[in-house]
N, C-alpha and C positions, 0 to 999 in steps of 0.2 A: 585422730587429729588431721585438719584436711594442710593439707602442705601445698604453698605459693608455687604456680609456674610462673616467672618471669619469659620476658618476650627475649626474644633470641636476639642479640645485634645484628643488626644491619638491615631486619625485617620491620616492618611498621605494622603498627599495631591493629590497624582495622586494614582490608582488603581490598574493601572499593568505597570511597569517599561520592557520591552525590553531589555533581554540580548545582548552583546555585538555580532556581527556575528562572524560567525567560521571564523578563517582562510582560505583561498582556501588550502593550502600545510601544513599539519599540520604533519612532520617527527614525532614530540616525539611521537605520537600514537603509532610509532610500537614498542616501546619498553614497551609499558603499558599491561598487562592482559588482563586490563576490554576490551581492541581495539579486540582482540584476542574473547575474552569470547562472545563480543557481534555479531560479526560474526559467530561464533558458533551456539549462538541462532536461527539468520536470515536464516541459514542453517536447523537447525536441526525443526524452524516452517513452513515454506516453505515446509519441507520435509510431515509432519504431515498433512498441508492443503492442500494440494494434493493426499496424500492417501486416505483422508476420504472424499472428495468433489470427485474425481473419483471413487471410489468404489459406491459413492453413485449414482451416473448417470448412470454409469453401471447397478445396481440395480434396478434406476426407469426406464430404459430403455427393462429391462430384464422381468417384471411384470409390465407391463402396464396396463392400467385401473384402476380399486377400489383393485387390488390386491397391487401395488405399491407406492411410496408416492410421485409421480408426482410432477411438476411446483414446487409445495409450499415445497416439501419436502426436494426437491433440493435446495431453495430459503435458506431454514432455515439451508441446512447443510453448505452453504456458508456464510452465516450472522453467524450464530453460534460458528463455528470454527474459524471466522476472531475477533469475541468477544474474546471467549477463549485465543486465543494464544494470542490478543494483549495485554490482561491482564497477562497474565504469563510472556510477553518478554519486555514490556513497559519501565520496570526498569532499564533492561539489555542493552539492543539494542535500544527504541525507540517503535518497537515491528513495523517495516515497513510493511514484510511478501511480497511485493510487489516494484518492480521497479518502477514504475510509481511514486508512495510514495517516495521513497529515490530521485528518480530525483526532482519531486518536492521541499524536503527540501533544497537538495545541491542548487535550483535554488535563495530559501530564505537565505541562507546563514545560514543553523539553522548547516549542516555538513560538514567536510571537503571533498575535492575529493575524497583522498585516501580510506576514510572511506566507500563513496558512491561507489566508483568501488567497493570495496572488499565487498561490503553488496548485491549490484546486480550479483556479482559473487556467493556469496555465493545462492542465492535468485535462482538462475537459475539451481545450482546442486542439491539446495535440490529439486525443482520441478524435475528434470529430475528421480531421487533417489525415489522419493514419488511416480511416475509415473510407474518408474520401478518393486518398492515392490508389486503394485497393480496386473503389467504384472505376476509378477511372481509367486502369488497364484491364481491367476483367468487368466490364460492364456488364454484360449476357449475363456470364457466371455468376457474377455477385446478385443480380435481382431474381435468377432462376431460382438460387438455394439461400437468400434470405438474409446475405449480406452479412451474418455472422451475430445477427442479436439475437439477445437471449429469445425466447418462449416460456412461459409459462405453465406450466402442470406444477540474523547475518546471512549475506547474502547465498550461500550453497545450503541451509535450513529453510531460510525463507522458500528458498526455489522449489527445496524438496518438499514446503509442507504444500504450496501452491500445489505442485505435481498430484500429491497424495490427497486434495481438495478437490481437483480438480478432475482426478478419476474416480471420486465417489459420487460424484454428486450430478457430472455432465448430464447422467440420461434423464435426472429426477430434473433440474429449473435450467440446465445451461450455465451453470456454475456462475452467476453474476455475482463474483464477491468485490470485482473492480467497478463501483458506479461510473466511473470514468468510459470504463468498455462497455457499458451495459450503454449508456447517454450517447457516446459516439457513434456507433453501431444503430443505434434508433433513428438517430437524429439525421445519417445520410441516406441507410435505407427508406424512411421514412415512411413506410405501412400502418395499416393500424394495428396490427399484433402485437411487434416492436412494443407498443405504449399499452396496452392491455394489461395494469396491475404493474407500471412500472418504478411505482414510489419504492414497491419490494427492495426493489435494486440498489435505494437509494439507504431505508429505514434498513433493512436487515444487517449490512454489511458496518455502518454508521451504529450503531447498538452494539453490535459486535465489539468493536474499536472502543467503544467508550467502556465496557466489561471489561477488555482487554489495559485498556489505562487504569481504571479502577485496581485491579489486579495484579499489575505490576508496582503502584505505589502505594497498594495499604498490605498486599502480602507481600509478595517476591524483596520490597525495599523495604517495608513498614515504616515507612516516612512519619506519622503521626506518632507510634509509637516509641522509635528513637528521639522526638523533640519529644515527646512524654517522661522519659529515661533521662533526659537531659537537665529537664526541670526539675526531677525530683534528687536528684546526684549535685545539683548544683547546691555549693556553700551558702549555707545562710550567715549573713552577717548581724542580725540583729541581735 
């Protein structure tokens, strides 16, 4: 005979309750600050992690060998800085830093559209911006070694799966999972290699994220499923 566990006092019965989804078309944002403020941020860290992840490629590309801080150096200044800033921005913005990221949420319904254009907007000038600053004190350097775009052939997880991405993959495409850094990086360099097969940068990462929504709300949450459980639990009164 199967014997009742009741819930212990003082615990609640389910663990993690699922916020309500955003709206698709959410106007009153624009009249709010923090809407305003957190685009700023998405701006002004985008700007940030592309200064200092190009600067750095430059660098290990510039002192090659035991002089430089190769593969891994580069690995950590992208893990690193993707740490950093999401912990600085998390509060503000969500702390995206990344399109592929904001498409993602807007696909789970965690933000609204308006929020997500204006966040990939933003997301694209500050690369372009970060890209630029780099151009404009390392001139020489940045168009000798190519300005830092790709080629062709929670925030301390996040940082370390970037890290752990971004050392597998460096020597095969340039690890372009950020379309923000991939667009930035082309668009001041401005060669034609840069753009040689560069939707890649846009579709791969973009597919990725929409898996990754998919994924987290039909397994990891089973959203459907629990309103499925809901409906059939529910009292009929006829």
């Amino acid at each position: 005979m199967a014997k009742d566990v009741g819930v212990e006092p003082g615990f609640p019965s389910k663990d993690y309750t699922d916020p309500p989804p955003a709206p698709l078309i959410d106007a009153s944002e624009f009249g709010q600050w923090s809407f305003y403020r957190a685009v700023i941020a998405e701006f002004v860290a985008t700007l940030l992690f592309l200064y200092i992840t190009i600067a750095t490629v430059i660098g290990a590309v510039r002192n090659a060998g035991c002089d430089g801080v190769g593969l891994l150096g580069i690995a950590w200044a992208f893990g690193g800085m993707i740490f950093v800033l999401v912990y600085c921005t998390a509060g503000i913005s969500g702390g995206h830093i990344n399109p592929a990221v904001t498409f993602g949420l807007l696909l789970a319904r965690k933000i609204s559209l308006p929020r997500a254009l204006a966040y990939m907007i933003a997301q694209c000038l500050g690369a372009i911006c970060g890209a630029g600053l780099v151009k404009g004190f390392q001139t020489a350097f940045y168009m000798r070694y190519g300005g830092g775009a790709n080629s062709v052939l929670a925030p301390l997880p996040i940082g370390f799966a970037v890290f752990m991405v971004h050392l597998a993959t460096i020597p095969i495409t340039g690890t372009g999972i950020n379309p923000a850094r991939s667009f930035g990086a082309a668009v001041i360099y401005n060669r034609s290699k840069p753009w040689n097969d560069h939707w890649i940068y846009w579709v791969g990462p973009f597919l990725g994220a929409a898996l990754a929504a998919a994924y987290h709300q039909y397994v990891l949450r089973a959203g459907p499923f629990k309103s499925l459980g809901s409906f059939r639990s529910a009292p009929s009164h006829i």
